[in-house]
Biopython code that builds the backbone (N, CA, C, O; Angstrom):
import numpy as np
from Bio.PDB.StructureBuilder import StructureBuilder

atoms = [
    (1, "UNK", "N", (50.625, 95.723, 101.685)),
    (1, "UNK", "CA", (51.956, 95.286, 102.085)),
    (1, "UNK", "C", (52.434, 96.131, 103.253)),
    (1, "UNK", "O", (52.061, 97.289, 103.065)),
    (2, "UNK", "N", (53.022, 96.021, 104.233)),
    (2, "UNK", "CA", (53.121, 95.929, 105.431)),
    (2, "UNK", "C", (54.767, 96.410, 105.674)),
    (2, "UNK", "O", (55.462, 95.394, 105.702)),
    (3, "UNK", "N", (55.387, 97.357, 105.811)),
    (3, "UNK", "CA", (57.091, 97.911, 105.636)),
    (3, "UNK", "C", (57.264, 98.184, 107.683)),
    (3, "UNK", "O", (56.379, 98.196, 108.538)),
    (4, "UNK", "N", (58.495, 98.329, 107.788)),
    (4, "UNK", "CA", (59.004, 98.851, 108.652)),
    (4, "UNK", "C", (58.322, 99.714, 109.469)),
    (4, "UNK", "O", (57.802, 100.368, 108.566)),
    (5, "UNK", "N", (57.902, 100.245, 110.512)),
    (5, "UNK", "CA", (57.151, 101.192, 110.900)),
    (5, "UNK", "C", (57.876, 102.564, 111.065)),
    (5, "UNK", "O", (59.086, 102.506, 110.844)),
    (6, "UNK", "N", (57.572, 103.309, 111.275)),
    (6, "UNK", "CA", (58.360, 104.378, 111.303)),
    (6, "UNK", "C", (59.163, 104.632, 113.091)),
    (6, "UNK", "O", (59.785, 105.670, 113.312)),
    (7, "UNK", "N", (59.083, 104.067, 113.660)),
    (7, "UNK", "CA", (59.500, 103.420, 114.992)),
    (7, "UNK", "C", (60.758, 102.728, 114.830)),
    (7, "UNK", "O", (61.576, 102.691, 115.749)),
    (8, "UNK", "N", (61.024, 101.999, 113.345)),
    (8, "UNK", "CA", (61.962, 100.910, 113.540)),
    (8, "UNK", "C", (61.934, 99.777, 113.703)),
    (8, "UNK", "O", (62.879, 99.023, 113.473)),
    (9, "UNK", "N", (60.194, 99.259, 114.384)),
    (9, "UNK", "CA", (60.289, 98.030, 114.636)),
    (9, "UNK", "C", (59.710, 97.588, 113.373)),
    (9, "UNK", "O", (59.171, 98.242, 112.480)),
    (10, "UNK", "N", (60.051, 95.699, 113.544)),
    (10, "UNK", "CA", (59.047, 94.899, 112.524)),
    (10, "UNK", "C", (57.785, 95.003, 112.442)),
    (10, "UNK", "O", (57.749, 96.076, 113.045)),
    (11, "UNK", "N", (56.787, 94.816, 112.224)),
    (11, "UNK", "CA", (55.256, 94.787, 111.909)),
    (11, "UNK", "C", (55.155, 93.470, 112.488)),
    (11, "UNK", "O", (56.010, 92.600, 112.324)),
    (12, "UNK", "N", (53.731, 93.283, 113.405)),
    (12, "UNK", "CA", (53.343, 91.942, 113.989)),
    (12, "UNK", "C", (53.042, 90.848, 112.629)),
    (12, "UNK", "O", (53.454, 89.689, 112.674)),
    (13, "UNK", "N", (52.415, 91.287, 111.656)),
    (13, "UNK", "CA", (52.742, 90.352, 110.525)),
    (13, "UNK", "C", (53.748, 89.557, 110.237)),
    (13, "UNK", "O", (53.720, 88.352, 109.988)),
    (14, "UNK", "N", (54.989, 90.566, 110.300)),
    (14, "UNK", "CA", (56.028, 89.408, 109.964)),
    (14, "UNK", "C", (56.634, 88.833, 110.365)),
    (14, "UNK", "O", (57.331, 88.031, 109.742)),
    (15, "UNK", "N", (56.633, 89.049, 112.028)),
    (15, "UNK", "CA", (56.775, 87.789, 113.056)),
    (15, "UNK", "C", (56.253, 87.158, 113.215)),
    (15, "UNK", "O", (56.931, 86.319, 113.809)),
    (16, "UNK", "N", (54.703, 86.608, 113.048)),
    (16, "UNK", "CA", (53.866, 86.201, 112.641)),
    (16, "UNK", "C", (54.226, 84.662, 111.586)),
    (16, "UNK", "O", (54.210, 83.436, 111.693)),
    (17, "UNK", "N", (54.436, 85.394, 110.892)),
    (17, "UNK", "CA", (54.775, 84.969, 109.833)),
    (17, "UNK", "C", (55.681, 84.091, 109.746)),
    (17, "UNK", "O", (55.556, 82.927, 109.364)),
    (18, "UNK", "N", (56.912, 84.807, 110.213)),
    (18, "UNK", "CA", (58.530, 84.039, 110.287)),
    (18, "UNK", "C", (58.389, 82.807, 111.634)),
    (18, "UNK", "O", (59.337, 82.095, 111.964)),
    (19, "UNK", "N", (56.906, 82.751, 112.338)),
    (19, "UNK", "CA", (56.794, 82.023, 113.223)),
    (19, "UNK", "C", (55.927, 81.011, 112.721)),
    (19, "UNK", "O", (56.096, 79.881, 113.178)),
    (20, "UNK", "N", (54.870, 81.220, 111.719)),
    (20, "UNK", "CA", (54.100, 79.912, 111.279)),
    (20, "UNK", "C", (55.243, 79.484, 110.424)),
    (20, "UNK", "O", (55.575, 78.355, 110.787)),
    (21, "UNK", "N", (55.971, 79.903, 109.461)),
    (21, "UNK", "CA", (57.102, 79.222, 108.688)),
    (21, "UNK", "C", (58.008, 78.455, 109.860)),
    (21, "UNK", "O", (58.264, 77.260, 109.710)),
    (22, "UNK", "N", (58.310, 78.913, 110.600)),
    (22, "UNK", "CA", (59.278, 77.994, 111.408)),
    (22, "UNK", "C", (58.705, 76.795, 112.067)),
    (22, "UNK", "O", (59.305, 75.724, 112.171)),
    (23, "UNK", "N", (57.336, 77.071, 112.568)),
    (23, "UNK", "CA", (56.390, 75.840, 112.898)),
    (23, "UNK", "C", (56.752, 74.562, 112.059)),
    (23, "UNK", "O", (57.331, 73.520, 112.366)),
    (24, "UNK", "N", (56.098, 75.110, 110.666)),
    (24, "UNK", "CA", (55.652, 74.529, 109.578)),
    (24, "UNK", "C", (56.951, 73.587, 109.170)),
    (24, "UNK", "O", (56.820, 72.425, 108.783)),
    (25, "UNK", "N", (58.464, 74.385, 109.341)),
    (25, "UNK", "CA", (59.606, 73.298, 108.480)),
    (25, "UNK", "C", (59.704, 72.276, 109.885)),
    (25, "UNK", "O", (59.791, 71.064, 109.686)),
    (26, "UNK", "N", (59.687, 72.790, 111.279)),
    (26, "UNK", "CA", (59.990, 72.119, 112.149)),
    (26, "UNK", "C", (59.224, 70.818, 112.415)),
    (26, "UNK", "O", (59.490, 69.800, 113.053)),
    (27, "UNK", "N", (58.208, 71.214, 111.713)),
    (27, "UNK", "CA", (56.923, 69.971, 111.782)),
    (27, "UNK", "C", (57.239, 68.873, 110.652)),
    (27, "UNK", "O", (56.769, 67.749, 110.474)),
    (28, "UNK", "N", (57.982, 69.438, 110.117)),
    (28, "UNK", "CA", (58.247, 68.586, 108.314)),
    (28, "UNK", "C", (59.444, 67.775, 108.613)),
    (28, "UNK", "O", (59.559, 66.583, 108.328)),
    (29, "UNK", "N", (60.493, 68.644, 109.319)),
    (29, "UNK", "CA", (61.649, 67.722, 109.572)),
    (29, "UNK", "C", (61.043, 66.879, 110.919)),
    (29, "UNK", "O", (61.455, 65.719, 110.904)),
    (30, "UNK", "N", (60.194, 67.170, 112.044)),
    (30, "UNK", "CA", (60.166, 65.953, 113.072)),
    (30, "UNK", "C", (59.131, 64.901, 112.334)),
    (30, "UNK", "O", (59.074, 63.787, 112.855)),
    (31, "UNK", "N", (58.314, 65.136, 111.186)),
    (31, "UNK", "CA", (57.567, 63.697, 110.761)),
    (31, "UNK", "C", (58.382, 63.179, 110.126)),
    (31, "UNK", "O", (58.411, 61.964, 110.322)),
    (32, "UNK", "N", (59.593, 63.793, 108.931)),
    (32, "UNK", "CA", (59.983, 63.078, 108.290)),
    (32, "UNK", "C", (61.298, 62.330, 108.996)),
    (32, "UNK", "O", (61.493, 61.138, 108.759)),
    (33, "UNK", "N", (62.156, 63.048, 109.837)),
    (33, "UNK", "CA", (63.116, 62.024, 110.652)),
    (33, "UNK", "C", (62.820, 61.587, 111.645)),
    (33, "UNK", "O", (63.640, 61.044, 112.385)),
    (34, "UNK", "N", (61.190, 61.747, 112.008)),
    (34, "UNK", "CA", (60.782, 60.976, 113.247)),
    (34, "UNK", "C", (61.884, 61.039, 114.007)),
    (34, "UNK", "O", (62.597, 60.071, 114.270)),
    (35, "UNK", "N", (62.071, 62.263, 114.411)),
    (35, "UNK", "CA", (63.261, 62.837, 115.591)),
    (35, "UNK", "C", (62.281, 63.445, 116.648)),
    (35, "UNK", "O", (61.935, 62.533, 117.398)),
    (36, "UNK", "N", (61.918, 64.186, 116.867)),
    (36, "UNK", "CA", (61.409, 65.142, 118.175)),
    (36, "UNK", "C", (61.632, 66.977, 117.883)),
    (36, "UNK", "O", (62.244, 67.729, 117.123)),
    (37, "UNK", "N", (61.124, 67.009, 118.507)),
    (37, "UNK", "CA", (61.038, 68.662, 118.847)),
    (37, "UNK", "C", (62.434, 69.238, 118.762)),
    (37, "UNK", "O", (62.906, 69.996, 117.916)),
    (38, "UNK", "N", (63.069, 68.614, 120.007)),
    (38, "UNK", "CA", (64.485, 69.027, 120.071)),
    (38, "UNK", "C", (65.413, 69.284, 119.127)),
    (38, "UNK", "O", (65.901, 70.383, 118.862)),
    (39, "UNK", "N", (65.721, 67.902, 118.462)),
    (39, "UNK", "CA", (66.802, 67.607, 117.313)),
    (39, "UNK", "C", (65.975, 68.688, 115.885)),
    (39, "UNK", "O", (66.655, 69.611, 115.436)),
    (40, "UNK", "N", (64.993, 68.522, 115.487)),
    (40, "UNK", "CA", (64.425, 69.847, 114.595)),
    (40, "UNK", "C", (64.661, 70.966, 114.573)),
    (40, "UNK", "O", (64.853, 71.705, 113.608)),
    (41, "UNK", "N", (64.664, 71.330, 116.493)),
    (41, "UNK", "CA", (64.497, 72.451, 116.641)),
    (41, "UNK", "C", (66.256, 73.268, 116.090)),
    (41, "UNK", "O", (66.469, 74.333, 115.510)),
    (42, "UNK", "N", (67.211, 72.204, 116.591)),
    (42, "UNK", "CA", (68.453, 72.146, 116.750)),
    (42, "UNK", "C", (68.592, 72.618, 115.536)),
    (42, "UNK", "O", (68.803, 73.808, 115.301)),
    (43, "UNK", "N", (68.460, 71.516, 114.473)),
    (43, "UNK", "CA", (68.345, 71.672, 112.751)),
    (43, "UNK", "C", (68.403, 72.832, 112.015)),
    (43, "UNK", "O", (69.269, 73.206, 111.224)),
    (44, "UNK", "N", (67.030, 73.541, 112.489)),
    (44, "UNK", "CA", (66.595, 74.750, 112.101)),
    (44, "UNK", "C", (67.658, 76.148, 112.823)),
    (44, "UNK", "O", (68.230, 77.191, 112.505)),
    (45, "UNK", "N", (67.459, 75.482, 113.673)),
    (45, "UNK", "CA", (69.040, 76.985, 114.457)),
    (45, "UNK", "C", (70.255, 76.727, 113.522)),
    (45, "UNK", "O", (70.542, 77.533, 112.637)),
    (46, "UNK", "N", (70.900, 75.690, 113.717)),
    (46, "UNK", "CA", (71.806, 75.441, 113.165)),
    (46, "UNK", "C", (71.854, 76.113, 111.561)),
    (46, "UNK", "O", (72.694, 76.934, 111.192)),
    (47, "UNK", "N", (70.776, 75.569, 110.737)),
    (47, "UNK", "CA", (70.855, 76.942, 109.156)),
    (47, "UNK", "C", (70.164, 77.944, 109.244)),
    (47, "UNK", "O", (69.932, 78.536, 108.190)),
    (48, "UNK", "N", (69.683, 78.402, 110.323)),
    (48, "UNK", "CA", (69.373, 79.758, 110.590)),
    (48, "UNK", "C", (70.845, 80.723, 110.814)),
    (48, "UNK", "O", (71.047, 81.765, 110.191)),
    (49, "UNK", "N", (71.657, 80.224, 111.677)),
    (49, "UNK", "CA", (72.716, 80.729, 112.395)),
    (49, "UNK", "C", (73.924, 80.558, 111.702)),
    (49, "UNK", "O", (74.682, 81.526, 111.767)),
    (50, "UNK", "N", (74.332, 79.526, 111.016)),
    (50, "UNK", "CA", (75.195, 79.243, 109.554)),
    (50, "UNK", "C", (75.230, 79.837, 108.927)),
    (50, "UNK", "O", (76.269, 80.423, 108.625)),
    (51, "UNK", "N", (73.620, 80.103, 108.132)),
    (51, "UNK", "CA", (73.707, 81.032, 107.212)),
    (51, "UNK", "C", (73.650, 82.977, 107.009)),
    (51, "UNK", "O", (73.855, 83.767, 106.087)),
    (52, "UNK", "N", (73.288, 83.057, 108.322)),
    (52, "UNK", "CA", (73.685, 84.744, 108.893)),
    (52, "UNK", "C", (74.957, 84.752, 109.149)),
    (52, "UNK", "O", (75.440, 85.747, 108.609)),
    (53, "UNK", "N", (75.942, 83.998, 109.835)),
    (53, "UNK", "CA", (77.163, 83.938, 110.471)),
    (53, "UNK", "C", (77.985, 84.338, 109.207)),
    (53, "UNK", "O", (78.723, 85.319, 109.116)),
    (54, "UNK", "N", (77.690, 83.277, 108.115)),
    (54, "UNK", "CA", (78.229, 82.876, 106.789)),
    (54, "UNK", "C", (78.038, 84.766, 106.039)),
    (54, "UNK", "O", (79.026, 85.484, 106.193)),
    (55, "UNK", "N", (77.237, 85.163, 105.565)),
    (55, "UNK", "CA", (76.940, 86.249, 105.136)),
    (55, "UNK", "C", (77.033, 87.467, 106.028)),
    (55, "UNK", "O", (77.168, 88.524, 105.411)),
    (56, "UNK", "N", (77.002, 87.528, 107.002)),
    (56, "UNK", "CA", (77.545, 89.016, 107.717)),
    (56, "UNK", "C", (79.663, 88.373, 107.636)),
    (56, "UNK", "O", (80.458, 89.306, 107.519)),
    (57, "UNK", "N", (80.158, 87.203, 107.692)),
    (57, "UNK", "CA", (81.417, 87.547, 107.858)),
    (57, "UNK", "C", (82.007, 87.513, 106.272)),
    (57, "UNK", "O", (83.141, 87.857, 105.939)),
    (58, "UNK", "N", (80.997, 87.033, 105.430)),
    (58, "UNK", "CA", (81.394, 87.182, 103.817)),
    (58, "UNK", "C", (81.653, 88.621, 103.535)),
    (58, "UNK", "O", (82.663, 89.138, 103.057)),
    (59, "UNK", "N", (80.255, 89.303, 104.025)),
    (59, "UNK", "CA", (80.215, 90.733, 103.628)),
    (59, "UNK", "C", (80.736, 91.803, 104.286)),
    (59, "UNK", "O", (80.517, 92.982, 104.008)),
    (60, "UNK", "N", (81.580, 91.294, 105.353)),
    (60, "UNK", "CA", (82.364, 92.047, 106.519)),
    (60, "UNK", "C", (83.795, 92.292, 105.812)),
    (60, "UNK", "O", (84.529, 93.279, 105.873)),
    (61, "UNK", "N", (83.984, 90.817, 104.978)),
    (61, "UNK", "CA", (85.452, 90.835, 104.545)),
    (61, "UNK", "C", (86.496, 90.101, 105.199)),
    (61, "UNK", "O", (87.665, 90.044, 104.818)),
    (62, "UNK", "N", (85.707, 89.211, 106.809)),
    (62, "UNK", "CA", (86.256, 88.771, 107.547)),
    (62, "UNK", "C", (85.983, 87.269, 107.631)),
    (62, "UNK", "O", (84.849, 86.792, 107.629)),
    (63, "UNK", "N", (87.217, 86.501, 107.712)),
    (63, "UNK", "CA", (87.296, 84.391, 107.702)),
    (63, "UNK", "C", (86.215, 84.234, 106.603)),
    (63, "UNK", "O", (85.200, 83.623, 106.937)),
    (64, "UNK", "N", (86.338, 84.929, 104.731)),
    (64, "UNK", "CA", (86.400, 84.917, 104.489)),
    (64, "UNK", "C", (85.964, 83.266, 104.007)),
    (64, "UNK", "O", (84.884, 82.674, 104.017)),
    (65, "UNK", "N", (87.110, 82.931, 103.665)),
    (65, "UNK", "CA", (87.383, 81.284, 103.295)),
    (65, "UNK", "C", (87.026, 80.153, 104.335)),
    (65, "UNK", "O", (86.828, 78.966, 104.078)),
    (66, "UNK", "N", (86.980, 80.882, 105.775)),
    (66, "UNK", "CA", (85.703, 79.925, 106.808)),
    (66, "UNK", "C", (84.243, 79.921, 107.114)),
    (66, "UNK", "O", (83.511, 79.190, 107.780)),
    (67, "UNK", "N", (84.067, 81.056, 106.351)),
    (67, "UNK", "CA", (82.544, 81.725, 106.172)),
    (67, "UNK", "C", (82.400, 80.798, 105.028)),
    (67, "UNK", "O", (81.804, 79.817, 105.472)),
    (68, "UNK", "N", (82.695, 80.604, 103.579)),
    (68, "UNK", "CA", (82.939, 79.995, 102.492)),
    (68, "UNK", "C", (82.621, 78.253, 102.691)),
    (68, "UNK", "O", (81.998, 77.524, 101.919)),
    (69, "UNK", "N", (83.021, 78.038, 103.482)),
    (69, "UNK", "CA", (83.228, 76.530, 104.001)),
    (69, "UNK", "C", (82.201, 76.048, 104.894)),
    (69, "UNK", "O", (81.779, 74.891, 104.868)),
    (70, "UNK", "N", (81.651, 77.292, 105.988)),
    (70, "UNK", "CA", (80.395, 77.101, 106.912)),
    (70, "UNK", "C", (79.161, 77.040, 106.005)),
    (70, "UNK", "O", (78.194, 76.550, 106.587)),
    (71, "UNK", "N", (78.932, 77.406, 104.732)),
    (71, "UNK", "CA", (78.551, 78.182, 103.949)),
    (71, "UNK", "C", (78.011, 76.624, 103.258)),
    (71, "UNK", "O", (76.870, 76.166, 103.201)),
    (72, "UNK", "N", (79.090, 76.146, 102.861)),
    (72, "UNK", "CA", (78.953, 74.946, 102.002)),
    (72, "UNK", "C", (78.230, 73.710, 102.907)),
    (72, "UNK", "O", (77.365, 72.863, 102.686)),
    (73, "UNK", "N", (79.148, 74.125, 104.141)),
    (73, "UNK", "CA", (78.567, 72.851, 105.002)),
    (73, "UNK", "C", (77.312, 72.838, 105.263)),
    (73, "UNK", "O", (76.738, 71.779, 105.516)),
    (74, "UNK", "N", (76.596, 74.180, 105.239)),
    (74, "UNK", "CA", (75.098, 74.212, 105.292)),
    (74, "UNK", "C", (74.316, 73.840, 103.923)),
    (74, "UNK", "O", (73.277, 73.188, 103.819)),
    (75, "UNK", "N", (74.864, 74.257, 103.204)),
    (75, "UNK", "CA", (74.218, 73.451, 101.812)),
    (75, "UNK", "C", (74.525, 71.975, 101.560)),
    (75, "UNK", "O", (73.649, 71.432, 100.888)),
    (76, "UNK", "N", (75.374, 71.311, 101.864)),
    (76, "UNK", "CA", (75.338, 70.117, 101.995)),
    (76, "UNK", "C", (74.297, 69.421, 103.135)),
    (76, "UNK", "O", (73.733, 68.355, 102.885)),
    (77, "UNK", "N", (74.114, 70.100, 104.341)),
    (77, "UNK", "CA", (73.510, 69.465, 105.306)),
    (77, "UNK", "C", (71.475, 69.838, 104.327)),
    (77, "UNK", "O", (70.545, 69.045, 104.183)),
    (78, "UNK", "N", (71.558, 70.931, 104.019)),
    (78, "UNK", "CA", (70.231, 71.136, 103.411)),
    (78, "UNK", "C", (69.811, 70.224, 102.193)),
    (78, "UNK", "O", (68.598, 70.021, 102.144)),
    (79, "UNK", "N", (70.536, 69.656, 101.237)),
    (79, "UNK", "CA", (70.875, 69.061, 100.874)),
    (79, "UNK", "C", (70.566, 67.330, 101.125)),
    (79, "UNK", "O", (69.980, 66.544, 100.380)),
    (80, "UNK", "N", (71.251, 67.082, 102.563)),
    (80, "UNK", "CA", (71.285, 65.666, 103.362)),
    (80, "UNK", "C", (69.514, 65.616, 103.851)),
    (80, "UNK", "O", (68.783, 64.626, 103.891)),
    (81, "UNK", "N", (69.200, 66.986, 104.168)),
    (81, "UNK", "CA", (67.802, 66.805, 104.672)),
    (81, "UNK", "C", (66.830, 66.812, 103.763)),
    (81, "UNK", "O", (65.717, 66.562, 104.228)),
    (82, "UNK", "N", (66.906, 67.096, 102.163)),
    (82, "UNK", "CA", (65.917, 66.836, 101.172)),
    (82, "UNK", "C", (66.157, 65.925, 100.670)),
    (82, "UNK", "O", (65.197, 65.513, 100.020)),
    (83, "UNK", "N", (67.529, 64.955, 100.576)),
    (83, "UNK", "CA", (67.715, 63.821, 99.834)),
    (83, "UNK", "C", (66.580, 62.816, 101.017)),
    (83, "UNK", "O", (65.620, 62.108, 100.716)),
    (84, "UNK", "N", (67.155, 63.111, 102.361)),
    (84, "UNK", "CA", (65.869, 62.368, 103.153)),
    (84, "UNK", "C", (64.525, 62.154, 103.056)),
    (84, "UNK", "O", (63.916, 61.085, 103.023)),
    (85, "UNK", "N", (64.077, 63.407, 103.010)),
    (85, "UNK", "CA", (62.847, 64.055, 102.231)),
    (85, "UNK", "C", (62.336, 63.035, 101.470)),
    (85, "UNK", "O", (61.761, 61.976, 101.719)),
    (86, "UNK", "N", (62.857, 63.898, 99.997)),
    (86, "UNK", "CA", (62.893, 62.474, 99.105)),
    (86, "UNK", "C", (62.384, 61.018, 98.944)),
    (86, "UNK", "O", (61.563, 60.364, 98.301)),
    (87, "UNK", "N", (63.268, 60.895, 99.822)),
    (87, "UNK", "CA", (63.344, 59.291, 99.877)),
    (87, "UNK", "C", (62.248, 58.443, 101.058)),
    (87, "UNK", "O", (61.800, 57.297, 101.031)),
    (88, "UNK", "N", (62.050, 59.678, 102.161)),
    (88, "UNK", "CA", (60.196, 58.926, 102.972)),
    (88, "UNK", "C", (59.667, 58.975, 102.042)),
    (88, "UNK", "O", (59.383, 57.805, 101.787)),
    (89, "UNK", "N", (59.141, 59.864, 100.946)),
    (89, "UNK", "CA", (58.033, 60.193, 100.435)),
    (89, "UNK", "C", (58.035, 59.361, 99.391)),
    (89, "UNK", "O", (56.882, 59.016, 99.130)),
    (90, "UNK", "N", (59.126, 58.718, 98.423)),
    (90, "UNK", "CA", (58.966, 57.464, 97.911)),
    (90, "UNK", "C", (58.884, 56.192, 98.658)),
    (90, "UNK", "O", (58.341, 55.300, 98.005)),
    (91, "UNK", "N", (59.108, 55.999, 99.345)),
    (91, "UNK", "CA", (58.781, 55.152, 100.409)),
    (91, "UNK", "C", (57.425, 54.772, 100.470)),
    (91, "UNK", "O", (56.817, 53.805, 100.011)),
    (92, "UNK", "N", (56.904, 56.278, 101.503)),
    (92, "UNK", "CA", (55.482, 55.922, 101.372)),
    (92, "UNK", "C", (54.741, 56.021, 100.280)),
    (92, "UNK", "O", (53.671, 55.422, 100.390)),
    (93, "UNK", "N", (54.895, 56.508, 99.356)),
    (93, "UNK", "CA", (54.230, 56.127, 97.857)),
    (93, "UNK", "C", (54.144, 54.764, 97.583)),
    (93, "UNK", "O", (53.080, 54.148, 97.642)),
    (94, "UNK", "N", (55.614, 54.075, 97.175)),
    (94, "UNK", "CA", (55.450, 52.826, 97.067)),
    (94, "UNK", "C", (54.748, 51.662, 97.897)),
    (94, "UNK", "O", (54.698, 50.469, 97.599)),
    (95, "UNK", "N", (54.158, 52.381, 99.142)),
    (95, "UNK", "CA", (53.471, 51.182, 99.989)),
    (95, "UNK", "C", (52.292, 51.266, 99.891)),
    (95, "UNK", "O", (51.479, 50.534, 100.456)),
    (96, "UNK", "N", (52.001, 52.374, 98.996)),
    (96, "UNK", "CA", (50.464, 52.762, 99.235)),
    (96, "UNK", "C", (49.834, 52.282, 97.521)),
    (96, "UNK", "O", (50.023, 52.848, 96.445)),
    (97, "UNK", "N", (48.999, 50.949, 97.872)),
    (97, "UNK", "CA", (48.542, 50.543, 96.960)),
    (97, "UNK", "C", (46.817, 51.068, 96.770)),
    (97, "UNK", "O", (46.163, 50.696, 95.796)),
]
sb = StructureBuilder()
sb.init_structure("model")
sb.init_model(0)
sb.init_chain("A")
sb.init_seg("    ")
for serial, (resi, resn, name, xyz) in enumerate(atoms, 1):
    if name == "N":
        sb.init_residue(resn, " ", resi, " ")
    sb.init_atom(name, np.array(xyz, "f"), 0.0, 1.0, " ", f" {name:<3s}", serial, name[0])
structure = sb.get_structure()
């Protein structure tokens, strides 16, 4: 297992890493909404950046109750994108005799 270096920086592993994972969902949301690169890419910033925004101003003590609400809106949108999910993948089940 692979920690912090004594430098401070990350380890090439886990950028690495945090970069085949980001591939990997970005590839999942452009087959399954047959959107593009772009709008995925958008997707993925968007609850990347929600959900840090959301938790550094929760744990700051600061907008509080708008952190709370950004918070939700990202779980609903995560949410909107597995009910999608979902529902290709019965889709293509059911066509596949």
């Amino acid at each position: 297992m692979q920690t912090v270096s004594s430098g401070g920086q990350i380890s090439n592993s886990r950028c690495q890493e945090f970069l085949r994972v980001w591939h990997d969902h970005r590839g999942d949301i452009e087959a399954t909404w047959n959107c593009g690169y772009i709008l995925a890419t958008c997707f993925l910033l968007i609850n990347l950046l929600g959900q840090l925004v959301g938790c550094i101003l929760i744990l700051s003590r600061n907008f509080v109750q708008h952190a709370c609400f950004g918070l939700f809106g990202i779980i609903a949108l995560q949410v909107k994108n597995a009910t999608v999910t979902v529902y290709f993948v019965n889709v293509e089940r059911s066509h596949c005799f």
